[in-house]
N, C-alpha and C positions, 0 to 999 in steps of 0.2 A: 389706771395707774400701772407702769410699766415696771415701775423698780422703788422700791422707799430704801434711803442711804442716809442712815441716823447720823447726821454731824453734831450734837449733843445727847450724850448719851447719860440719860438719868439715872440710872441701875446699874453701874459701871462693875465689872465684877471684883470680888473682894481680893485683898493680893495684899503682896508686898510693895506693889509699885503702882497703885491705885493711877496714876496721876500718867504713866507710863503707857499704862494699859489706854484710856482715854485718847493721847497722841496717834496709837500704832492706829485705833479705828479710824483716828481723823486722816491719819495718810492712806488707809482702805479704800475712805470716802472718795479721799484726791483724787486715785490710781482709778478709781470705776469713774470717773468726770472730766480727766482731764483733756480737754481736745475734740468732746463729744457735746459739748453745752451751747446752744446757740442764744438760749434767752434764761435769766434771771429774772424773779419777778422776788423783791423782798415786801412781806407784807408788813413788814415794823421797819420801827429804828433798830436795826441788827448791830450797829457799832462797826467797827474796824475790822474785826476779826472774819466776820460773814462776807462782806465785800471785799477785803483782799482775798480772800480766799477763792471767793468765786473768780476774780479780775483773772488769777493764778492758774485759770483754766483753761485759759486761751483769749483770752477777754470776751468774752458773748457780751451779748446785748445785755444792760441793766436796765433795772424799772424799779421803783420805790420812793417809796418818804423821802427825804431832806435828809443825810447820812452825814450835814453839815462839816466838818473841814475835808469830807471825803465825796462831796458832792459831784467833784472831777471825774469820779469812776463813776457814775453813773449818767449814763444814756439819755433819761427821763426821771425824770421827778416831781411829785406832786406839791413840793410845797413840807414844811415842819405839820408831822403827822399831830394830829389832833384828837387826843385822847382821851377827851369828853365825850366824843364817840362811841360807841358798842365793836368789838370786834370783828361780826358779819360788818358791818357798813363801812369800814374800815377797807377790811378785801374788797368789797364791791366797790370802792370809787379805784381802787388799783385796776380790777383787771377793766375795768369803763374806759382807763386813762391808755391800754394796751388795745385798746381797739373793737372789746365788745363793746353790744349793746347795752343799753340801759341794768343795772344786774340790783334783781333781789334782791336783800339778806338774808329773806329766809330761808333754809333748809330744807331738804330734800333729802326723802328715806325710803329706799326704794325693798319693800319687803317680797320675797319669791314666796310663790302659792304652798311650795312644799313647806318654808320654815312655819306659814301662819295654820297651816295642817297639825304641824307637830307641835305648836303649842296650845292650838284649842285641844288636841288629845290627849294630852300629855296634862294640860290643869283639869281636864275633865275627869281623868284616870285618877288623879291626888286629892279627887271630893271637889275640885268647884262646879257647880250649878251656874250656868252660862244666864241665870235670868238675874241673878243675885251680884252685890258690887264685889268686884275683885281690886284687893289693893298690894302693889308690888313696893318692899321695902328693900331698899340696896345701903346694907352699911356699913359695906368696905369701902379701903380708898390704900392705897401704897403707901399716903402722906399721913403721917400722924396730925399735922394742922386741918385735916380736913374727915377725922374722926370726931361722931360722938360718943358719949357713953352708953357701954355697953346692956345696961339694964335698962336702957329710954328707949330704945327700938323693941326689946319687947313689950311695955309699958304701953307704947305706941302700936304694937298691934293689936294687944286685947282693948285697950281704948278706941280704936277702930270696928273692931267686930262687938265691941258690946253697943258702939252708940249708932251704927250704920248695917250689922250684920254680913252675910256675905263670908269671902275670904282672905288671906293676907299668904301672899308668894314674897320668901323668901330671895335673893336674888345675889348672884358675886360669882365670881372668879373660881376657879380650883383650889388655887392658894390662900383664901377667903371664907373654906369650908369650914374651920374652926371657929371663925367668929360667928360665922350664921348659924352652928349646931349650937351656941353658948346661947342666940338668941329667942333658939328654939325651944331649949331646954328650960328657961325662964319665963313663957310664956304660960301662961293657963291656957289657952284657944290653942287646938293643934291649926298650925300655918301649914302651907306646902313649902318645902325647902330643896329652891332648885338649884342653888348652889354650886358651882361645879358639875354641874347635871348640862348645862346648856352649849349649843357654841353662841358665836358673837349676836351671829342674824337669827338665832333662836331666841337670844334674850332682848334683841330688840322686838321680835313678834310678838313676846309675853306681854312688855312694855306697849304694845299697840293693843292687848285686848285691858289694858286695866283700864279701871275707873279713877285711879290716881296715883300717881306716884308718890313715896318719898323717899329722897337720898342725901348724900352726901354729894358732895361737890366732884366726880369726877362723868366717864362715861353717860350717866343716864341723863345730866344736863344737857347734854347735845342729841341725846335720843328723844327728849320728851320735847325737846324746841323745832326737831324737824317733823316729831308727829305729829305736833299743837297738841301735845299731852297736859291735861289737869296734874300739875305737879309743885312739890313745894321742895325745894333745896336748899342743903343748908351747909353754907359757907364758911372755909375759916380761914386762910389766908388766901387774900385773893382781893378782884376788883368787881364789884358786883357791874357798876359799868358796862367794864367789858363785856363779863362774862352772859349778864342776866337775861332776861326774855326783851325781846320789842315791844312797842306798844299795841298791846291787844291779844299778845299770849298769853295763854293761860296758863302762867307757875309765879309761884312767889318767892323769889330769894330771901335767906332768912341770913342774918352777920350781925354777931355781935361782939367784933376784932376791938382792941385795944392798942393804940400806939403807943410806941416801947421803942425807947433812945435805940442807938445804935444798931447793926445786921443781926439780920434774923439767926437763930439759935441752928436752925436747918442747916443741911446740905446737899443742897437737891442733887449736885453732880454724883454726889458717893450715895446715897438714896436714903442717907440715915435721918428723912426730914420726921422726926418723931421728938422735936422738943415741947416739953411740959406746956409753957407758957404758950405756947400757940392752942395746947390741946384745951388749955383753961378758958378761951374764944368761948370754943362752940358747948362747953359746959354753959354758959350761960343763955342757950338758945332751949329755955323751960320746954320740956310735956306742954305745956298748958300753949303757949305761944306756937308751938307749929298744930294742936289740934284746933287752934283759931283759926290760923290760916286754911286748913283744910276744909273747917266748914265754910268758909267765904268760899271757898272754889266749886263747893258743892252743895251753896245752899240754893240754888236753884235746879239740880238734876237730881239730886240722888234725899229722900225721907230718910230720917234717921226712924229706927227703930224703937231707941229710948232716946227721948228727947234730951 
C-alpha cells in the first residue's frame, strides 16, 4: 500500500463547520487522484457519490457490483451484489472478475520475528508462564453500539482465571487506557494491562500467542479471522453475515441487536456514535452466555482447573 486517501472520514474534527471540514478533505482526496487513477475496483454498492467521483478523475477503468442507474460508468460489473454473502467472498469474486486467479477469503497476517520477540517478552516479564492459557480481553471500540459493560469484562476475567487458570492481557489503544485501568481496578486476579503499551503489529503478536480471545466488535475480529484465532466477539450494530467467521473458524459471534423503527440514534460521520439504545444491544449479551461460548471453543484443548 502506496498511499491511504480517507474519502469518508469517521472522526471528523470537532468545529464550527463540521460538515465544511469533511468537504475540504474530500477535495484533498480529489487533488492527490485526479489524473493519476487508472483502475477502480468498488467492492460494494458505493451509490452515486463513490462512482462519480471516481469517473471525476479522469475516468479510469471501473470494476464493481451493479451501481444500478449508474451502471453506465462502470467498465465491468458483476451483476446486484449479494449480501447474504460474507464480506471476504464478497471481495474475492471482485478481484476473480479483474483477472486474478481463483481468491481465498481467508486472511492473511503476516507477523515479523521481532514484534513475536517482543511479546513473548514482554507477557513473560508481567507474570505469564508460557505453559499455562493466556486470555487477551479487548474492550474498547470508538462506537458506543459496539461497547459492553464496563464491570462484565472484569467479571469475565476473574471467571476465566478461576475456571481455567492461567493469565488474562489487557488489550486497547492509548486512548482506551482509561477503560482498561477501570477494568483492572475491578478485577480480583491481577491481569497484565497492555493498553497503550503496544504498537499495531505488537498487539497482533499478543493476539497470536493467546489461547482465546474476547472482544468487541472492532480490530481483533479481523485479527483473530486471519490468525484462525479461538475467539468469541461480541457484536452490536452490525451484520454478523458480513462480518463473522467462515465455515470452520474458530470464533463465535455473539448479537443480540433489536430493531427499532426509523435511523439509527448514531453519527458515524461526526463520531458521536454513542447512543443509549444501541448500547442496551450488547447489555443483553449475559457473563453467562459468552463464558458458554468460550467453553465450547475450548472444550477440547484447554482443562479447566475448577470444573
Amino acid at each position: 500500500v502506496d498511499d491511504i486517501v480517507p474519502f469518508f472520514v469517521f472522526r471528523q474534527e470537532a468545529g464550527r463547520f463540521p460538515r465544511l471540514t469533511g468537504l475540504w478533505y474530500k477535495l484533498q482526496s480529489w487533488l492527490k487522484l485526479v489524473g493519476r487513477v487508472d483502475l477502480v475496483v468498488h467492492f460494494r454498492y458505493t451509490g452515486p457519490s463513490s462512482i462519480l467521483w471516481a469517473a471525476s478523475w479522469g475516468k479510469p477503468f471501473q470494476v464493481g457490483y451493479s451501481q444500478y442507474r449508474f451502471d453506465s460508468l462502470l467498465d465491468a460489473h458483476l451483476g446486484p451484489e449479494d449480501v447474504e454473502l460474507g464480506s471476504r467472498q464478497r471481495n474475492a469474486l471482485i478481484l476473480e472478475a479483474i483477472g486474478f486467479e481463483e481468491m481465498s477469503p481467508q486472511m492473511e497476517l503476516w507477523l515479523q520475528p521481532e514484534d513475536k520477540a517482543w511479546s513473548q517478552q514482554f507477557l513473560i516479564e508481567n507474570g505469564w508462564e508460557p505453559d499455562k492459557p493466556l486470555f487477551v480481553l479487548h474492550p474498547g471500540c470508538h462506537w458506543g453500539c459496539n461497547q459492553w459493560i464496563t464491570g462484565r469484562w472484569a467479571q469475565l476475567g476473574d471467571a476465566l482465571i478461576d475456571r481455567y487458570g492461567g493469565t488474562v492481557v489487557i488489550t486497547g489503544s492509548d486512548d482506551e487506557e482509561a477503560l482498561a485501568a477501570e477494568v483492572v481496578a475491578a478485577m480480583r486476579h491481577t491481569p497484565i494491562n497492555a493498553a497503550g503499551r503496544t504498537t499495531l503489529d505488537q498487539f497482533a503478536a499478543i493476539i497470536d500467542k493467546a489461547t482465546l480471545v474476547t472482544a468487541v466488535d472492532t480490530a481483533p475480529t479481523q485479527f483473530c479471522q486471519a490468525l484462525n484465532k479461538k475467539s468469541v466477539i461480541m457484536m452490536g450494530a452490525g451484520t454478523v453475515s458480513w462480518n463473522g467467521p467462515l465455515p470452520g473458524e474458530p470464533m463465535i459471534m455473539l448479537q443480540r441487536f433489536v430493531e427499532r423503527p426509523g435511523p439509527p440514534l448514531c453519527d458515524y460521520a461526526a463520531g458521536a456514535c454513542n447512543g443509549p439504545q444501541c448500547q442496551s444491544d450488547l447489555e443483553r449479551i449475559t457473563l453467562e452466555l459468552v463464558m458458554r461460548s468460550i467453553d465450547k471453543l475450548l472444550a477440547a484443548e484447554v482443562t479447566p482447573v475448577n470444573g
